[in-house]
PDB file as gemmi writes it, atoms N, CA and C in Angstrom:
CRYST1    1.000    1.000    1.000  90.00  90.00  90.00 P 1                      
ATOM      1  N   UNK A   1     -23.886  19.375 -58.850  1.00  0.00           N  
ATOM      2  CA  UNK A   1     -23.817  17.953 -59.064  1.00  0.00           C  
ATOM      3  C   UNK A   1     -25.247  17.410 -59.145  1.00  0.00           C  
ATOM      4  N   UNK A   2     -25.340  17.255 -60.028  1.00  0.00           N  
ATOM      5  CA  UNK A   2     -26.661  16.029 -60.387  1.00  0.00           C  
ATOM      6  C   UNK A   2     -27.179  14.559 -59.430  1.00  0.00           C  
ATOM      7  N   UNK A   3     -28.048  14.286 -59.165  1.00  0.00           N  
ATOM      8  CA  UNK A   3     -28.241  13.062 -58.030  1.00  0.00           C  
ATOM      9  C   UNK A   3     -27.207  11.718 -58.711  1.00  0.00           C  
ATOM     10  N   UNK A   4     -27.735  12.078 -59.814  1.00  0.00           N  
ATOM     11  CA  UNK A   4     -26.561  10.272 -60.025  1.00  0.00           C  
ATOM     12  C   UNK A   4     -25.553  10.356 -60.625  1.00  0.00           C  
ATOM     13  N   UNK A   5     -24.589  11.680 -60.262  1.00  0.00           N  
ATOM     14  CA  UNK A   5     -23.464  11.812 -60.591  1.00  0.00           C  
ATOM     15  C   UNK A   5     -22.791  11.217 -58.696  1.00  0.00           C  
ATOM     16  N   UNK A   6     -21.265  10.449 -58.964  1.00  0.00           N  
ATOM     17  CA  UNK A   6     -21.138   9.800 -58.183  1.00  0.00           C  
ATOM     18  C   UNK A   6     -20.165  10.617 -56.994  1.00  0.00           C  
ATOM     19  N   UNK A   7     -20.584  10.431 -55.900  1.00  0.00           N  
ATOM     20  CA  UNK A   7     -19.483  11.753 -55.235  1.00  0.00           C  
ATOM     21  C   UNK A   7     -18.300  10.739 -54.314  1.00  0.00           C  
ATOM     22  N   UNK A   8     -17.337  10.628 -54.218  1.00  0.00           N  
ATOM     23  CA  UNK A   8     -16.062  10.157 -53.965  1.00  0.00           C  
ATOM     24  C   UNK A   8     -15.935  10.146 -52.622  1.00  0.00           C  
ATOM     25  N   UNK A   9     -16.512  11.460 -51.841  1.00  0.00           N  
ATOM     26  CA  UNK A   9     -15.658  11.761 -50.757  1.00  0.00           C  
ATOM     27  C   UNK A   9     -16.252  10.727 -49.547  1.00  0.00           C  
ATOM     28  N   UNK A  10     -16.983  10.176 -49.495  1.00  0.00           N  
ATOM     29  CA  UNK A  10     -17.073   9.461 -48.488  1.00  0.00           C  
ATOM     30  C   UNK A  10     -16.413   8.594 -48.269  1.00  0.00           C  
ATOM     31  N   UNK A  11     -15.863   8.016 -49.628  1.00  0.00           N  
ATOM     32  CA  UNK A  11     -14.861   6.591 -49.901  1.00  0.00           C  
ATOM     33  C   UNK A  11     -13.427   7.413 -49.127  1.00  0.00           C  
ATOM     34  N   UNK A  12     -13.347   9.010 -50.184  1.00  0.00           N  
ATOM     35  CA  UNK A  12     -11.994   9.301 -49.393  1.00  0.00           C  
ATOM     36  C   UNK A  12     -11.742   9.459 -47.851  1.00  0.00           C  
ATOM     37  N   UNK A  13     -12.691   9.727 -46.986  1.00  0.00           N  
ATOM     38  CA  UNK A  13     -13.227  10.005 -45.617  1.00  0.00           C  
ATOM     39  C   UNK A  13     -12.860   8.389 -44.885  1.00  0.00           C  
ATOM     40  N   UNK A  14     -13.029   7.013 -45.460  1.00  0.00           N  
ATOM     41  CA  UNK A  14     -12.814   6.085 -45.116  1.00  0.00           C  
ATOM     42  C   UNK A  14     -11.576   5.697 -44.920  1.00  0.00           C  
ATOM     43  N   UNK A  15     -10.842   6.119 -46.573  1.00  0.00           N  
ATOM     44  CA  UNK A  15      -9.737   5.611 -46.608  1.00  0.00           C  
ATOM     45  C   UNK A  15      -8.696   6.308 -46.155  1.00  0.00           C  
ATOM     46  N   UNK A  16      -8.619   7.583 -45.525  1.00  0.00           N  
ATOM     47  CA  UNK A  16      -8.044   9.034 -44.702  1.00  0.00           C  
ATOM     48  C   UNK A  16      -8.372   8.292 -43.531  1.00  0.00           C  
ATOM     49  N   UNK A  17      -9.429   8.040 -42.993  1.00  0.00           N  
ATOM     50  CA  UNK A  17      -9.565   7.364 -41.455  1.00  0.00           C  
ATOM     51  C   UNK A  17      -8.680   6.165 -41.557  1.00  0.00           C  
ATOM     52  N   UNK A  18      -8.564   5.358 -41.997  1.00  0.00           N  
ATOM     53  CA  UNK A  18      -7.912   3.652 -42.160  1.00  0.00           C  
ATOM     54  C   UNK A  18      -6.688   4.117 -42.193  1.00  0.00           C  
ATOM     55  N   UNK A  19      -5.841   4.795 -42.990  1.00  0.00           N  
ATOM     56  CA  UNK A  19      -4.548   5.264 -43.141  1.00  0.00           C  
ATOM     57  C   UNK A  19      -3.871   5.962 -41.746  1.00  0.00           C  
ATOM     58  N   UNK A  20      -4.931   6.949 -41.238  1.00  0.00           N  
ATOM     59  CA  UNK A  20      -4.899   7.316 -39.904  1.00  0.00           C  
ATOM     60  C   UNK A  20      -4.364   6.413 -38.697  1.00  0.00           C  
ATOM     61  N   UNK A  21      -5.725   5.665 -39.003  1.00  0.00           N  
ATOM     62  CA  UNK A  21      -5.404   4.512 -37.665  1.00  0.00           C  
ATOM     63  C   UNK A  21      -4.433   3.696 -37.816  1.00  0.00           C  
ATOM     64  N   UNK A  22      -3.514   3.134 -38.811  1.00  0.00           N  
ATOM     65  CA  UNK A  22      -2.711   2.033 -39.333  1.00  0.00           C  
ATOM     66  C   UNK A  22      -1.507   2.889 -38.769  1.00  0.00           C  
ATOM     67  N   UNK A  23      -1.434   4.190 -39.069  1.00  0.00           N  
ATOM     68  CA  UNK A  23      -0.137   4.630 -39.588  1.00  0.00           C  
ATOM     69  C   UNK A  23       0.182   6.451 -38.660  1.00  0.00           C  
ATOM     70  N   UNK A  24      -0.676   6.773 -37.938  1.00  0.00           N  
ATOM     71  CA  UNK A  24      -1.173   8.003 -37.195  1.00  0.00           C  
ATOM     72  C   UNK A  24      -0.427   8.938 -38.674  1.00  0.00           C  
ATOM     73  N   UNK A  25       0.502   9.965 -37.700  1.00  0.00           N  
ATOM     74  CA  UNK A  25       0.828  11.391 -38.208  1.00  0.00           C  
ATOM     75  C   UNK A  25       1.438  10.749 -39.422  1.00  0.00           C  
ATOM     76  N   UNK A  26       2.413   9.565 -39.622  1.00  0.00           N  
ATOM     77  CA  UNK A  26       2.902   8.827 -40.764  1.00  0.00           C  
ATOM     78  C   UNK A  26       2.212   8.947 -41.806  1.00  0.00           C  
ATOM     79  N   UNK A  27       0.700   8.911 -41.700  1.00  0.00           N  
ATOM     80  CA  UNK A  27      -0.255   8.798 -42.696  1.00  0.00           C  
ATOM     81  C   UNK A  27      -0.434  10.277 -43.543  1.00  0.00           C  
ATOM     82  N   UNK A  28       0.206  11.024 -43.059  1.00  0.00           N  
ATOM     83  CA  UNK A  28       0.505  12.234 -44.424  1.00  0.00           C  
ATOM     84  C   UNK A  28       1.537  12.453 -45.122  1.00  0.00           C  
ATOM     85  N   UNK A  29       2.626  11.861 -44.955  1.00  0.00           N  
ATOM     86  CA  UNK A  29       3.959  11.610 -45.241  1.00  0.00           C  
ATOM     87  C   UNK A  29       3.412  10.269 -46.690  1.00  0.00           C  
ATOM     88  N   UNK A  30       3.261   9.646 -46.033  1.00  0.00           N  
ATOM     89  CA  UNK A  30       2.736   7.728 -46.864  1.00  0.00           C  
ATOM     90  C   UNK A  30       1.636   8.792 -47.802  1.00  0.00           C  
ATOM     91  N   UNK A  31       0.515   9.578 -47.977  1.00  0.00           N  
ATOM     92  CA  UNK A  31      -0.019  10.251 -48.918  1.00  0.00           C  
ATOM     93  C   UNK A  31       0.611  11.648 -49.982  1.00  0.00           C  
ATOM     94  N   UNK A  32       1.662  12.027 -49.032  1.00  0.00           N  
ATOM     95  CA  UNK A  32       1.941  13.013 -50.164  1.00  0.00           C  
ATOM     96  C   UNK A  32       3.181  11.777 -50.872  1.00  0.00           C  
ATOM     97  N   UNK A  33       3.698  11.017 -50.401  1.00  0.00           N  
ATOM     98  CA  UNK A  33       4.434   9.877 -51.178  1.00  0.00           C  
ATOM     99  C   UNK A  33       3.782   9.514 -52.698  1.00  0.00           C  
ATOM    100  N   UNK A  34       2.577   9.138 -52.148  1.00  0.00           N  
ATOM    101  CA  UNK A  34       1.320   8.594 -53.287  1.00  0.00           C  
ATOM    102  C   UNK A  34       1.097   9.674 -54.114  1.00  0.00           C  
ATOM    103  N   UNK A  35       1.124  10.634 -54.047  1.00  0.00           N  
ATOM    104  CA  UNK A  35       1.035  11.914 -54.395  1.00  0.00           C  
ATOM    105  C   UNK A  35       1.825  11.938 -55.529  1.00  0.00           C  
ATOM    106  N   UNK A  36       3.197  12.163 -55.078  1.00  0.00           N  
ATOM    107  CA  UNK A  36       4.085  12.307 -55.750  1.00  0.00           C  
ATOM    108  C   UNK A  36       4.229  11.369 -56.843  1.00  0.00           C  
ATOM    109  N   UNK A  37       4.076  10.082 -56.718  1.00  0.00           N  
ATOM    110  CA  UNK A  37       4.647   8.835 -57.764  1.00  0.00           C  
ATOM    111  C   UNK A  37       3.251   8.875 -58.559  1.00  0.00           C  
ATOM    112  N   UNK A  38       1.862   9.229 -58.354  1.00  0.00           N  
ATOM    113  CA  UNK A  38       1.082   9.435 -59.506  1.00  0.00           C  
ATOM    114  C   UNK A  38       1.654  10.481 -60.370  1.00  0.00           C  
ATOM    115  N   UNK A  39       1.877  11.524 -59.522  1.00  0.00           N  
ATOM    116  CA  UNK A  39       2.603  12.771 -60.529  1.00  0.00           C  
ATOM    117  C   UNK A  39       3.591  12.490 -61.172  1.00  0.00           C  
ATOM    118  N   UNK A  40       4.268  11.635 -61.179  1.00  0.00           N  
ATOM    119  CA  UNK A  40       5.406  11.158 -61.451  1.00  0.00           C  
ATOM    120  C   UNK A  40       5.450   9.867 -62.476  1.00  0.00           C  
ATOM    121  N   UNK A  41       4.152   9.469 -62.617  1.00  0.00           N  
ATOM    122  CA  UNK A  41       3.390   8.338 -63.757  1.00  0.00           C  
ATOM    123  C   UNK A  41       2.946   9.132 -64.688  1.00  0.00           C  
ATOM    124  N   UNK A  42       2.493  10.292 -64.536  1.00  0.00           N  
ATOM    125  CA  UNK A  42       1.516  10.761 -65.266  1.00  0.00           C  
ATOM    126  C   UNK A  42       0.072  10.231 -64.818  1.00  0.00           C  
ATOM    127  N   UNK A  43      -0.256   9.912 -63.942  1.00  0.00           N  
ATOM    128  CA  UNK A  43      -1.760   9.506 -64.326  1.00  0.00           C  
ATOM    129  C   UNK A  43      -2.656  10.711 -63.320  1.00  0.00           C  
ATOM    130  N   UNK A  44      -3.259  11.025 -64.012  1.00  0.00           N  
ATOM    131  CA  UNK A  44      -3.720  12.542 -63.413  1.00  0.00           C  
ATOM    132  C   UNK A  44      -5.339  11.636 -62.466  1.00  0.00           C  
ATOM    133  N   UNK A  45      -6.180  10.502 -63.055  1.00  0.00           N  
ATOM    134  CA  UNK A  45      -7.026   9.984 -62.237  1.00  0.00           C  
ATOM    135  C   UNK A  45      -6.342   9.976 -60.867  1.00  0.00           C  
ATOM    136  N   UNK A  46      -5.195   8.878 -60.482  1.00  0.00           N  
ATOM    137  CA  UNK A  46      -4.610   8.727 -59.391  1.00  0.00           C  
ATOM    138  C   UNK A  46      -4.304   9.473 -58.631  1.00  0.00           C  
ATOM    139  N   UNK A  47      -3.436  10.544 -59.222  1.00  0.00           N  
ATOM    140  CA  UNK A  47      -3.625  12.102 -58.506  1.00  0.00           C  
ATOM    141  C   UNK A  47      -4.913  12.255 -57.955  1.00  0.00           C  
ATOM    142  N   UNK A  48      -5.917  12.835 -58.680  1.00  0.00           N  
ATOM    143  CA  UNK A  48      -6.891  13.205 -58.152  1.00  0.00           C  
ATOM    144  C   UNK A  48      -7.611  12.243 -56.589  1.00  0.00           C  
ATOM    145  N   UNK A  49      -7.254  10.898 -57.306  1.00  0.00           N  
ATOM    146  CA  UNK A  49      -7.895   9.889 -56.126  1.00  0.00           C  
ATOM    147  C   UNK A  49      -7.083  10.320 -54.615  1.00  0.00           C  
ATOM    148  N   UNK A  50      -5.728  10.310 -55.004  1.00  0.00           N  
ATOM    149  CA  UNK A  50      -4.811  10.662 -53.821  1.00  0.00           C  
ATOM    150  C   UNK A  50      -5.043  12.034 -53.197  1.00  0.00           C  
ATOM    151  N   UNK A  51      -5.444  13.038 -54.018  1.00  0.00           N  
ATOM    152  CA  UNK A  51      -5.526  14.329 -53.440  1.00  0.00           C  
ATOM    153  C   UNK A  51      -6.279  13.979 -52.976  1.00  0.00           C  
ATOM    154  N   UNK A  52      -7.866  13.466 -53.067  1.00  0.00           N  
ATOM    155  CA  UNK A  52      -9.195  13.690 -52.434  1.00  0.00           C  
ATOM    156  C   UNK A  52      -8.977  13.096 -50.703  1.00  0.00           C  
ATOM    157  N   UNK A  53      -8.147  11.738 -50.905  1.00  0.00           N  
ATOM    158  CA  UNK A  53      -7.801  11.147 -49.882  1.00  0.00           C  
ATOM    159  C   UNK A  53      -6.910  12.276 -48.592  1.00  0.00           C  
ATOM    160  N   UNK A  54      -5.599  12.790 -49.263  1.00  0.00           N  
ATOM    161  CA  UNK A  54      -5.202  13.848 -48.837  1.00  0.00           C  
ATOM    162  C   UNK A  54      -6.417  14.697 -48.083  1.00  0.00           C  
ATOM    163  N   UNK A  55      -6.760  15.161 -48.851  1.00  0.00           N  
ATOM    164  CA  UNK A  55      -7.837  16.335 -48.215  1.00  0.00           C  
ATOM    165  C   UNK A  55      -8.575  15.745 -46.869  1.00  0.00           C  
ATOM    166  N   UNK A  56      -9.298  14.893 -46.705  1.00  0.00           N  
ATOM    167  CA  UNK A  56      -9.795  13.987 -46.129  1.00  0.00           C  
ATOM    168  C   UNK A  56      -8.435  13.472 -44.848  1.00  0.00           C  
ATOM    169  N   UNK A  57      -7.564  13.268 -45.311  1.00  0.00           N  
ATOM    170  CA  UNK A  57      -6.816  12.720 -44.292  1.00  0.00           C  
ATOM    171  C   UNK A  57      -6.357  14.146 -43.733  1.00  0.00           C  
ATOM    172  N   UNK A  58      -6.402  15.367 -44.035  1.00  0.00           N  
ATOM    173  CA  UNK A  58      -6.021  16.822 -43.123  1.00  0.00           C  
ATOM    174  C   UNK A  58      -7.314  16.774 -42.420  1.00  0.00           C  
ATOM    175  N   UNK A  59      -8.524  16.670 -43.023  1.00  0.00           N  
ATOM    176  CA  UNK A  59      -9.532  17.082 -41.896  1.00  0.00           C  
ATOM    177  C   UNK A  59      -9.499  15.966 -40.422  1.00  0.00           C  
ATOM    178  N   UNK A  60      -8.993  14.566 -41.282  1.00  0.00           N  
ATOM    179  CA  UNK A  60      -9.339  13.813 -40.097  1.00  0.00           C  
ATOM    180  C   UNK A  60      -7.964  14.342 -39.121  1.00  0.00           C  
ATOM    181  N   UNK A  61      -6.790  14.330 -39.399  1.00  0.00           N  
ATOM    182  CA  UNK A  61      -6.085  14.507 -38.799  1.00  0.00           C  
ATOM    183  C   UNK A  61      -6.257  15.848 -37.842  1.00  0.00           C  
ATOM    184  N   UNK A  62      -6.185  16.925 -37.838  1.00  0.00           N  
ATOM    185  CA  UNK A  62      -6.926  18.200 -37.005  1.00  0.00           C  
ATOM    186  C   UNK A  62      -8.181  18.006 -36.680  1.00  0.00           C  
ATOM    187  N   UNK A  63      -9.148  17.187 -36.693  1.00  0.00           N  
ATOM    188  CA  UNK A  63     -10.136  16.858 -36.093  1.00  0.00           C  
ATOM    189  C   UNK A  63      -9.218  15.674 -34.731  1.00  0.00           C  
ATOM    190  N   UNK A  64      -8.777  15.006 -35.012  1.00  0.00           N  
ATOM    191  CA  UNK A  64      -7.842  13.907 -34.117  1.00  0.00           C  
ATOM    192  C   UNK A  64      -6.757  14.527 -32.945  1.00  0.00           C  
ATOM    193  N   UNK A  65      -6.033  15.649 -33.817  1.00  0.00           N  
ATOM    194  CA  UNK A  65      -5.593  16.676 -32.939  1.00  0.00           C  
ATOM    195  C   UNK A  65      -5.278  17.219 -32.119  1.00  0.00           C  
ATOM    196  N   UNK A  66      -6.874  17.816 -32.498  1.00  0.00           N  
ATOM    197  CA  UNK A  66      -6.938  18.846 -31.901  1.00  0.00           C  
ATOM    198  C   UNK A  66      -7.419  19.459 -30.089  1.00  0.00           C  
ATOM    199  N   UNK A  67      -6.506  20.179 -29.616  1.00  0.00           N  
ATOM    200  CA  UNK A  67      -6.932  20.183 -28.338  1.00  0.00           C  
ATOM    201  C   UNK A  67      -8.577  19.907 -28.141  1.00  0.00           C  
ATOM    202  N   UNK A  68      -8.757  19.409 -26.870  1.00  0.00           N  
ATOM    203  CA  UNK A  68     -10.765  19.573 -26.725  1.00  0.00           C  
ATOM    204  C   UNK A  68     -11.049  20.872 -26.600  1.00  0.00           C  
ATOM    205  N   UNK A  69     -11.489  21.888 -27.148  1.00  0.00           N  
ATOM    206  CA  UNK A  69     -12.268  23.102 -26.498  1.00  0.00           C  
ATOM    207  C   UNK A  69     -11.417  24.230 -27.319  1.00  0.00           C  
ATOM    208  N   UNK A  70     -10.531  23.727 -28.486  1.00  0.00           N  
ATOM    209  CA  UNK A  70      -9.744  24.482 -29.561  1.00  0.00           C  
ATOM    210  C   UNK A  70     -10.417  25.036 -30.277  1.00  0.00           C  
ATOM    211  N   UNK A  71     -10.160  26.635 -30.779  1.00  0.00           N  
ATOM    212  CA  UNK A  71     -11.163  27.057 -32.186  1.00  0.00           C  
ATOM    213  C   UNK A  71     -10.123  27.155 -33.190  1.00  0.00           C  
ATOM    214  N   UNK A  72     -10.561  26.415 -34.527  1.00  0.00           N  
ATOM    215  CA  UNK A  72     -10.302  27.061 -35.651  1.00  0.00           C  
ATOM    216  C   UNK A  72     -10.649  28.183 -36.515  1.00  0.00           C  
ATOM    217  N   UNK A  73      -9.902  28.868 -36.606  1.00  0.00           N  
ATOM    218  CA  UNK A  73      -9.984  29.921 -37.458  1.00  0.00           C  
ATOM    219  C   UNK A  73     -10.150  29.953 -39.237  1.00  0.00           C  
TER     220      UNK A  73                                                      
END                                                                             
């Protein structure tokens, strides 16, 4: 990636945290929802926006989790 090519994931990192807090474990259920009805428009941007969010909302979620003193493998 080039410096002024624009990178997404921090926006998705925000909006995975906000969804989190509004909505806890709900908040992956309410994203693969979003998921689905872009796939289901056709609009492959939206997808992508929703996956990135997705992704972002698994890390936050197992970071939130996870026992204190847990290893991932």
């Amino acid at each position: 990636m080039t410096p002024q090519e624009f990178d997404p994931t921090i926006y998705y990192r925000i909006a995975a945290r906000n969804l989190y807090r509004l909505y806890g474990q709900d908040a992956l259920m309410l994203c693969d929802r979003a998921l689905s009805k872009m796939q289901a428009l056709g609009d492959p941007e939206g997808f992508d926006i929703w996956l990135g969010i997705h992704k972002a909302l698994v890390e936050t979620t197992v970071a939130e989790e996870r026992p204190q003193g847990a290893t991932l493998h």
